[in-house]
C-alpha positions as CSV (number, residue, x, y, z in Angstrom):
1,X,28.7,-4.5,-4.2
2,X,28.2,-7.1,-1.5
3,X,26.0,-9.9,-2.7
4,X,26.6,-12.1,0.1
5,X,24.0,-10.9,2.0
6,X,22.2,-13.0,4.9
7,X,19.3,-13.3,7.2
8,X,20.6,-11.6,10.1
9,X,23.5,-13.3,11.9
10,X,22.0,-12.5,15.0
11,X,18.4,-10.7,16.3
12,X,18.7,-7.7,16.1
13,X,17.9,-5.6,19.4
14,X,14.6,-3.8,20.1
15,X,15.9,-0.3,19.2
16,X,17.8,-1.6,15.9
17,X,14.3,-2.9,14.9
18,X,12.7,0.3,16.0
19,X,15.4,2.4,13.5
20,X,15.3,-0.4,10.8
21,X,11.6,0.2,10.7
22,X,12.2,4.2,10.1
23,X,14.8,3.5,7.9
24,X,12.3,1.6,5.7
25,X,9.6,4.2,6.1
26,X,12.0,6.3,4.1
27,X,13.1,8.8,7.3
28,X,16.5,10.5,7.7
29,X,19.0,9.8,10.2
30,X,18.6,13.2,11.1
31,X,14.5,12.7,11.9
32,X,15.4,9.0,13.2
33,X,17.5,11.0,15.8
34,X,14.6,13.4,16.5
35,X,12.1,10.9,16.7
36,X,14.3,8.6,19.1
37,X,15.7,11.3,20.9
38,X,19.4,10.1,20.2
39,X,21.8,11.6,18.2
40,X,22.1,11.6,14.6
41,X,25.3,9.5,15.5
42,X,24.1,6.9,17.4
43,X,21.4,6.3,15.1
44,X,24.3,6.0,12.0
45,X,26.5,3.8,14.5
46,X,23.2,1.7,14.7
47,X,22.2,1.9,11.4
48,X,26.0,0.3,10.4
49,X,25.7,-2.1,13.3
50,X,22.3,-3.6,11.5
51,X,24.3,-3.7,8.4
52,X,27.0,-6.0,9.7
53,X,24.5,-8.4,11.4
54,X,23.1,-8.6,7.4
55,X,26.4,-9.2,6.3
56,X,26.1,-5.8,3.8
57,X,29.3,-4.0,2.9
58,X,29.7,-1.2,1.6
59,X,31.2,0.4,-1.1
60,X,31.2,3.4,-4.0
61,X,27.7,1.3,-6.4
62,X,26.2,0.1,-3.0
63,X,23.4,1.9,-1.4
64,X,23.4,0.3,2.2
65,X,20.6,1.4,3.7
66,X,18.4,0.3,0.2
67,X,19.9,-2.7,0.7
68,X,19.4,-3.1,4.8
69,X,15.9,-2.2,4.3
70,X,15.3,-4.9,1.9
71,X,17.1,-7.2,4.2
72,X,15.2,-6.2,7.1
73,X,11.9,-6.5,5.4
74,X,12.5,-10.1,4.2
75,X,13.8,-11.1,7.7
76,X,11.0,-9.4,10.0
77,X,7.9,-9.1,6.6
78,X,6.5,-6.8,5.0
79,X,4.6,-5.4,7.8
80,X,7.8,-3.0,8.0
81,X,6.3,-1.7,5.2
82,X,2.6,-1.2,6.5
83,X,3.1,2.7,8.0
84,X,3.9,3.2,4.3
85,X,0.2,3.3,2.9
86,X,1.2,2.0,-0.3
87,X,-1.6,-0.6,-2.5
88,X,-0.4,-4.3,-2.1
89,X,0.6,-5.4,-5.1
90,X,0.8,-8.9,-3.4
91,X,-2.9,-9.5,-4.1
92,X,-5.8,-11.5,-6.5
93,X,-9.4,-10.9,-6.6
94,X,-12.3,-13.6,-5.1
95,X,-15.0,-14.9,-6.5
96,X,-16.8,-11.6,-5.4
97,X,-14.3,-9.3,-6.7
98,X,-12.6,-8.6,-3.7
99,X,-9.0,-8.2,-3.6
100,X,-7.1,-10.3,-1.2
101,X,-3.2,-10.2,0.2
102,X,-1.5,-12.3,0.4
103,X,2.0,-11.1,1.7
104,X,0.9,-12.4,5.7
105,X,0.9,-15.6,4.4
């Protein structure tokens, strides 16, 4: 397993960020590709292209594109995550028993 992974070695380009952020919204290349209008091969091509700039390799225990979502959410935040509708769990309560995140910090 690679564990030599990096904040991107370079920015990413507008349509790698638009496919990083289906990836991490759990979609198929398959309904990437559909959704882009591109075929399922371009979107794996850019899909391993992402990878490289995060430095991830990968091999038979390594699931890439767990791995090059994570990466992509700590490089560009959480807000990759947003579409997701899941509860923060990055959150306390106020003094008026509000609950407040803090992962835009």
């Amino acid at each position: 397993m690679s564990t030599d992974i990096t904040i991107a070695s370079r920015e990413l380009s507008p349509f790698e960020q638009l496919v990083l952020g289906l990836v991490c919204e759990g979609k198929t290349n398959s309904a990437i590709a559909t959704h882009t209008s591109h075929t399922e091969k371009v979107i794996e091509n850019t899909v391993s292209r992402s990878a490289k700039a995060f430095n991830i390799k990968s091999d038979a225990d390594t699931n890439t594109r767990v791995l090059l979502a994570l990466a992509f959410r700590t490089h560009y935040g959480d807000k990759a995550f947003d579409k997701l509708n899941v509860e923060c769990q990055h959150f306390e309560l106020d003094a008026d028993g509000r609950s407040l995140c803090h992962r835009h910090d």
